[in-house]
N, C-alpha and C positions, 0 to 999 in steps of 0.2 A: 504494500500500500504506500507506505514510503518511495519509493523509486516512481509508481504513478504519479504522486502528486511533486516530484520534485521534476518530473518530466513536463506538467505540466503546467507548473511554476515557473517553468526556464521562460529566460526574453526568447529565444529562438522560436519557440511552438508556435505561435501564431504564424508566422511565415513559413515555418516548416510543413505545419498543417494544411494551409493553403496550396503551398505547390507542389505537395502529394497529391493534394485531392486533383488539382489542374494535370498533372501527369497520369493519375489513375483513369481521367477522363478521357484524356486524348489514344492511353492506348488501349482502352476498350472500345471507343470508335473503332479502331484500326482495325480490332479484330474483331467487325461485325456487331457495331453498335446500334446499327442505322436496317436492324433487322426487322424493326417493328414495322418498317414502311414496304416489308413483303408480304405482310401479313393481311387479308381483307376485314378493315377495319371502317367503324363509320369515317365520313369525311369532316366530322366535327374532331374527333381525336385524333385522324390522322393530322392535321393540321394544328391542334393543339401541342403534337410532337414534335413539327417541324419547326414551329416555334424559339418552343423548350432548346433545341437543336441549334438554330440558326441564334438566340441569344448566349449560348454556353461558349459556340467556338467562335462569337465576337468577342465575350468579355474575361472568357479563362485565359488565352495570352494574354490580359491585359492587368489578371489576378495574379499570374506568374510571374512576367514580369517585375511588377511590385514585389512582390514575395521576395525574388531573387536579389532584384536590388538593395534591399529591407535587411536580407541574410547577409550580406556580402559589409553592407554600411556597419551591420553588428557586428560583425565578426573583425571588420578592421579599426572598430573605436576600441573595441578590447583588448585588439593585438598594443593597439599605440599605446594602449592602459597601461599595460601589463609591462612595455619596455618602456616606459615613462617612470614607473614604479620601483624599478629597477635600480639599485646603486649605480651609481656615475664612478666608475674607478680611474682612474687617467692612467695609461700605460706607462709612462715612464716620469713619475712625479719629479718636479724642479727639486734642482739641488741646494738654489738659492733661492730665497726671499725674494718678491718682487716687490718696490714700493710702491704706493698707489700713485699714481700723478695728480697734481695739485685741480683742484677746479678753474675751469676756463670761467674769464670773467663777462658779465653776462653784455651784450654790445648796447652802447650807447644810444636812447631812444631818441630819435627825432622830432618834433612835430609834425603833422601832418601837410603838402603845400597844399593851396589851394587850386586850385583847374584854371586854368588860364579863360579867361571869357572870350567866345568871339567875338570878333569884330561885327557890328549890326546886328547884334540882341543886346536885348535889356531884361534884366528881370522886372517882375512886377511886385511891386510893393507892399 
């Protein structure tokens, strides 16, 4: 029960779940999904099927898709997590002290000039 619920507790399931189900879809089409419309069926159900059919394989690659993307964004904020997380050790640490260099001093402020006016305007008062 443990291992269920921490399965389904993971951030991954929901994406994972979705592009199972989108891949379970597509290759059951493959292998004769589309059987029902050999079958003599009223023309209200058959048409309720083609439906069902013509909305899954618009919008499962588009659930996939997402999914895929969704897995791939997790999976690489974690990686950066994790080597983020990580001791920083410097391969060959200084032998010598470095001192810090004094603070730059901060540049002399201006006032601002004025815009030069053209020739043949005036403002208005």
């Amino acid at each position: 029960m443990e291992t269920l619920k921490k399965i389904v507790t993971n951030q991954y399931f929901p994406a994972g779940a979705v592009l199972t189900a989108v891949l379970l879809f597509w290759i059951v089409a493959m292998l004769g999904g589309l059987s029902l419309l050999n079958n003599n069926q009223p023309p209200l159900t058959t048409l309720t099927w083609m439906l069902f059919v013509y909305a899954a394989a618009v919008l499962t690659p588009l659930a996939g898709l997402f999914a895929a993307v969704d897995l791939v964004r997790r999976w690489r904020r974690n990686r950066a997590a994790a080597v983020a997380s990580a001791p920083a050790e410097p391969a060959n640490p200084p032998a010598v002290a470095v001192e810090a260099p004094e603070p730059a001093q901060p540049p002399t402020s201006q006032p601002a000039q004025a815009k030069p006016q053209r020739p043949g305007r005036q403002e208005a008062a």
